[in-house]
C-alpha positions as CSV (number, residue, x, y, z in Angstrom):
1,X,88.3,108.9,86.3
2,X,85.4,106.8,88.0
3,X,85.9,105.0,91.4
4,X,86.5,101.8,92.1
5,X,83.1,100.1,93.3
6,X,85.4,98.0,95.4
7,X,87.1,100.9,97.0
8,X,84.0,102.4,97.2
9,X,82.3,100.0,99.6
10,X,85.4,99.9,101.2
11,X,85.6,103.8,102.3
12,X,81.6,103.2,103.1
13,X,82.4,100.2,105.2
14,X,85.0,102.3,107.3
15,X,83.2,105.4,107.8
16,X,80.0,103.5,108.2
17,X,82.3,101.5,111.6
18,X,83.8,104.1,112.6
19,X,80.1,106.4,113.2
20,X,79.0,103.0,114.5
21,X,81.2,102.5,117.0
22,X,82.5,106.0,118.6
23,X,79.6,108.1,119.7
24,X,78.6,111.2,117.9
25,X,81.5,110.7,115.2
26,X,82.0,111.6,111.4
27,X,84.2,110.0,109.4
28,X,85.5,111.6,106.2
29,X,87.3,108.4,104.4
30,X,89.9,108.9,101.6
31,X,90.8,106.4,99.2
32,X,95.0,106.5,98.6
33,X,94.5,103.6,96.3
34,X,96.0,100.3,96.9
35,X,94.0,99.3,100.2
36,X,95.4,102.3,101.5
37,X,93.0,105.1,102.8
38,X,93.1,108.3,104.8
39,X,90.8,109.1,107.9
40,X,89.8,112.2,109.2
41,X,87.1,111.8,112.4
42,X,85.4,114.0,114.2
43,X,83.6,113.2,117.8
44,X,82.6,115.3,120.9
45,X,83.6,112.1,122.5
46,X,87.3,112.5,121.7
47,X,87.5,115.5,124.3
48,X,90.6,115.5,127.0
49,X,91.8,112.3,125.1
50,X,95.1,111.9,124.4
51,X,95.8,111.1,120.6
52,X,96.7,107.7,121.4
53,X,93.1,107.0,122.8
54,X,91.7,108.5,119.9
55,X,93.6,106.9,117.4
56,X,93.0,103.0,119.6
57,X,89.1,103.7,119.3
58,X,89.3,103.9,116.0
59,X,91.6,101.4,115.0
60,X,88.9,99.4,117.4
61,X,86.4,100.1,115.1
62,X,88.0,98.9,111.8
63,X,89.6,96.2,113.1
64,X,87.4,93.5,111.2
65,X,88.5,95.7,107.9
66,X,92.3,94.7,108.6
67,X,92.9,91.7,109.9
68,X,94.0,88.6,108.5
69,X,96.2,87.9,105.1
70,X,93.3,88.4,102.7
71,X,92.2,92.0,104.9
72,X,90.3,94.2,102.5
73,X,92.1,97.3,104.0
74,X,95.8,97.4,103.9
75,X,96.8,100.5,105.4
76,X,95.5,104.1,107.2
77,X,98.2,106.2,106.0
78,X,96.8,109.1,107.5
79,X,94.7,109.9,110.8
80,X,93.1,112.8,112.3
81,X,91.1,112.3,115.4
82,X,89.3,116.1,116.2
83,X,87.1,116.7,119.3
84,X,84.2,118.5,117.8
């Protein structure tokens, strides 16, 4: 089964935010379907940071992608945040 171009561009346009915005990250971006997408990111700069911080800087950096009625990304059903 081929993937969405849509959904596509949308798992680009996260992971390409999320490297953008937290320093020295990699985002691996899952499409669920339905607007719905998994994260898993990895930064150095996640070190000594509680999950909650981790999770906040990345919501931070997607933030554009989900707001609003019309947002092209529904929900992050799951999230990993690893200091590496």
């Amino acid at each position: 089964m081929a993937a969405d171009p849509e959904h596509q561009d949308l798992s680009t346009a996260l992971r390409s935010a999320i490297e953008a915005a937290i320093p020295g990250a990699t985002a691996e971006v899952t499409d669920n379907g339905g607007r719905h997408f998994a994260l898993v990111v990895r930064s150095a700069s996640f070190e000594g940071k509680r999950s909650l911080e981790k999770q906040r800087a990345v919501y931070a950096a997607i933030t554009h992608l989900m707001g609003g009625d019309d947002a092209p990304v529904h929900a992050i059903d799951t999230m990993q945040t690893l200091a590496e």
